[in-house]
N, CA and C of each residue as an Amber inpcrd file, in Angstrom:
protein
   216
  72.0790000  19.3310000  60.2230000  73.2530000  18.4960000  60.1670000
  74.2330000  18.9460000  61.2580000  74.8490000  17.6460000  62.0720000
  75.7080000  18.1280000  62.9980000  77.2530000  17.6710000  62.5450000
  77.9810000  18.7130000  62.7860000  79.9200000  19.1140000  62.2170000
  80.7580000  18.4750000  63.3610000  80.9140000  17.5600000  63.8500000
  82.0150000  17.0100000  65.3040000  83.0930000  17.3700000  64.4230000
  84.0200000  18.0350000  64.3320000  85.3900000  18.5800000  64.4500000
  86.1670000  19.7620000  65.5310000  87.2240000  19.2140000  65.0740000
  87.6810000  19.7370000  66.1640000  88.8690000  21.5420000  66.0610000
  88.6360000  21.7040000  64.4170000  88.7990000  22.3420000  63.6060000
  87.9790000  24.1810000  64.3020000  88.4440000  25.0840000  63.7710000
  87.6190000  26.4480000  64.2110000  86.5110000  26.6610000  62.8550000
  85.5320000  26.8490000  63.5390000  84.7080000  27.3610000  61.9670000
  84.9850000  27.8310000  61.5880000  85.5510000  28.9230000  61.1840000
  86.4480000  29.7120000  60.2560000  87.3270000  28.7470000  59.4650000
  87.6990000  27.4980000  59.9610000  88.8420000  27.1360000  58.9690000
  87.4030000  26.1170000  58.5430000  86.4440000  25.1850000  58.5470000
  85.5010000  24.4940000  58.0630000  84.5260000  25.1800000  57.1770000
  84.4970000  26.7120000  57.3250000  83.7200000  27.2990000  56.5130000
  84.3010000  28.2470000  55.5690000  85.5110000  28.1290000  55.3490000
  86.9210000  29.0510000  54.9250000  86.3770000  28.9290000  53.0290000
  85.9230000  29.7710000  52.1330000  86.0190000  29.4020000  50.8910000
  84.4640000  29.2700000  50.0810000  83.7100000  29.1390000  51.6050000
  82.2160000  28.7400000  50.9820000  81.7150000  29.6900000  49.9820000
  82.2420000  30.8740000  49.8770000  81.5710000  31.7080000  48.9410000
  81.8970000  32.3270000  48.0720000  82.9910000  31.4850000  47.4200000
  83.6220000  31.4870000  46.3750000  82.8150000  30.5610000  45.4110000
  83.2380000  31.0620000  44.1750000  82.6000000  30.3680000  42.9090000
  83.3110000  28.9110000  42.5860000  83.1020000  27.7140000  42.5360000
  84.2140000  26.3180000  42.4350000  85.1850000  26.6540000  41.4050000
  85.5930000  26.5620000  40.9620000  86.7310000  26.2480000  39.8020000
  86.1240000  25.8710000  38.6140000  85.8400000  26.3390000  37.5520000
  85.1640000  25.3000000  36.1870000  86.0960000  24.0990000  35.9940000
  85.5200000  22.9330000  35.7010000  85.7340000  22.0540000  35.5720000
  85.8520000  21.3860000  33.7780000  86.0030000  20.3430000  33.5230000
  85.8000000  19.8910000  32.5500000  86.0600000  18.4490000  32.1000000
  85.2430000  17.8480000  31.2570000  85.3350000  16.0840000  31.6500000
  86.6000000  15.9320000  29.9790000  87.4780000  15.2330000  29.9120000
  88.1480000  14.2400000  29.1550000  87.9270000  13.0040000  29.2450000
  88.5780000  12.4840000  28.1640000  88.3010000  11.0220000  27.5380000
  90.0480000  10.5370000  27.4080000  90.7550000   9.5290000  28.5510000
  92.3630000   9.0400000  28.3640000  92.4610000   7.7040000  28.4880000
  92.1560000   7.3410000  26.9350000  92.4950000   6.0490000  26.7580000
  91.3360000   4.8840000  27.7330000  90.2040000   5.4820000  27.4650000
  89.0050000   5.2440000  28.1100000  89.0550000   5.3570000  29.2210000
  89.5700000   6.6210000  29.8170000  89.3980000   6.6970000  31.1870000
  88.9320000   7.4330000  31.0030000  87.7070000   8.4730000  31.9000000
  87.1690000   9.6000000  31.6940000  87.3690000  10.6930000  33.2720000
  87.9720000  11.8750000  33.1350000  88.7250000  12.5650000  33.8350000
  88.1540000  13.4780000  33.8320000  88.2340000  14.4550000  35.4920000
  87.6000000  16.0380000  35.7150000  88.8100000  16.7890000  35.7680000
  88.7890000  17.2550000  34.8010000  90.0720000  18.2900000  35.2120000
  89.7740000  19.6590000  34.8740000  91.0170000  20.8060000  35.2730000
  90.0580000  22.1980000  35.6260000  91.4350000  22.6140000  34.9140000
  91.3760000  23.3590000  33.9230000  92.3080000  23.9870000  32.5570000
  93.1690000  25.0680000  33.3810000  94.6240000  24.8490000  33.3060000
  95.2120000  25.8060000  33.8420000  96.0250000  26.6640000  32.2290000
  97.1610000  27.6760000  32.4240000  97.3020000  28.3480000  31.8580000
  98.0310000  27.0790000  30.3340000  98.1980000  27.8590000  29.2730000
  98.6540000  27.3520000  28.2830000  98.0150000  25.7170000  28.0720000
  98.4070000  24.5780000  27.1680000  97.5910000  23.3580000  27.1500000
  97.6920000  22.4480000  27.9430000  97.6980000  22.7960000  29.5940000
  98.1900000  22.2000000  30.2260000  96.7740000  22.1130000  31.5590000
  96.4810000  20.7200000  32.1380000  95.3170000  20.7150000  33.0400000
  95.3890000  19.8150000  34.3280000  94.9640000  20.3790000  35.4410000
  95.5310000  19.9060000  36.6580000  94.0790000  18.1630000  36.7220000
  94.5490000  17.5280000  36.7460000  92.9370000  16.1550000  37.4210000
  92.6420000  16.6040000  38.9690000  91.3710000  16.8260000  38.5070000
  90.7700000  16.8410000  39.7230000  90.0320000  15.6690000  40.3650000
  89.5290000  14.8200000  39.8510000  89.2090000  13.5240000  39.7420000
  88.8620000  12.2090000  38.7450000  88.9310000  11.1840000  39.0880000
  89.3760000  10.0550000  38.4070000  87.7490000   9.2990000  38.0900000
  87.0400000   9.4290000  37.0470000  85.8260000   8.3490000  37.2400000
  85.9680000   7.1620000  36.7300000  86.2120000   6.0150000  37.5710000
  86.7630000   4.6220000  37.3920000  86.4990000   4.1640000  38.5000000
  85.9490000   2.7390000  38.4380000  85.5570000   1.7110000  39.8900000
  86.7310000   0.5560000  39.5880000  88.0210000   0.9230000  39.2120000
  88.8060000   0.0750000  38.6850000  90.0370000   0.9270000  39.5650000
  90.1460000  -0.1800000  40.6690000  91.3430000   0.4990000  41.6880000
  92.9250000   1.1040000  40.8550000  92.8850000  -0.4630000  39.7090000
  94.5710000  -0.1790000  39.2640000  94.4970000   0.9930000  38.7070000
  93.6330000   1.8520000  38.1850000  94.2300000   3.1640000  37.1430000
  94.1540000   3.9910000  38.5730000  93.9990000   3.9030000  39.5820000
  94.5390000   5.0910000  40.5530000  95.7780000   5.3410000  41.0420000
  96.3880000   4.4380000  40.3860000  98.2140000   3.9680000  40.6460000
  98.4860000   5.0860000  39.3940000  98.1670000   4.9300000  38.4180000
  98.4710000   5.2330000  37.6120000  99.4050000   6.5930000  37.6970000
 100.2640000   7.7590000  37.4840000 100.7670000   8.5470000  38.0790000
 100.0720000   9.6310000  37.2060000  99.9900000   9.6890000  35.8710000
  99.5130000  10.9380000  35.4420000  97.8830000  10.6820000  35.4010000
  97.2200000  10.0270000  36.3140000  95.7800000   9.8820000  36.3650000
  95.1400000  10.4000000  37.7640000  96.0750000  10.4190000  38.5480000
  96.3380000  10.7820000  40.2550000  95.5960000  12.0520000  40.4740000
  94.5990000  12.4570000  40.9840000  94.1940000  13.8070000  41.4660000
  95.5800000  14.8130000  41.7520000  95.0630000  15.6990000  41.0550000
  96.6610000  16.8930000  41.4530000  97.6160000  16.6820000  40.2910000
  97.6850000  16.0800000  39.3840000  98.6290000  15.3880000  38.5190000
  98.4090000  16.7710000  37.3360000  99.2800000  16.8800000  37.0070000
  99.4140000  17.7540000  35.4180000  99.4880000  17.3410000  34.2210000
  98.4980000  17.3800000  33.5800000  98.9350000  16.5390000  32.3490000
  98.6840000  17.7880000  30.9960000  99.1550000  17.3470000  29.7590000
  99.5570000  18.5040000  28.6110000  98.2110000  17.9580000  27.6790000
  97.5350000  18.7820000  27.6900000  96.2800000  18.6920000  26.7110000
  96.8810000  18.4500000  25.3440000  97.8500000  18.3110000  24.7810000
  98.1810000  18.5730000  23.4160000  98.8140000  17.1980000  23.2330000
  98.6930000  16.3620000  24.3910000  98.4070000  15.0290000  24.1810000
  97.4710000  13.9700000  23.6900000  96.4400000  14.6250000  23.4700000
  95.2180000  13.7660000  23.3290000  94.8980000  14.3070000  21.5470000
């Protein structure tokens, strides 16, 4: 596989050998969500699984978004 950037390898290969983040799937109001458990009941979205553009508006559905587990 060929990399055209214009980036230093060091910053394209920065992280590779680290372990990912555990993840974990939810269920919001039939949306179904990856999010990765931060401290107390609280979890960052890491991604959105939906082929339905409008819930990406959505603000607490948004990759990066914080939402309180003690909601559901």
């Amino acid at each position: 596989m060929i990399l055209y950037t214009v980036l230093p390898l060091e910053d394209v290969l920065e992280g590779i050998d680290e372990e990912p983040t555990p993840t974990m799937m939810l269920s919001l109001n039939g949306l179904t969500l990856e999010v990765e458990q931060l401290e107390g009941f609280q979890a960052r979205v890491v991604r959105l699984h939906s082929t339905d553009p409008e819930y990406y508006l959505v603000a607490h559905c948004q990759p990066g978004s914080i939402i309180h587990l003690g909601e559901f």
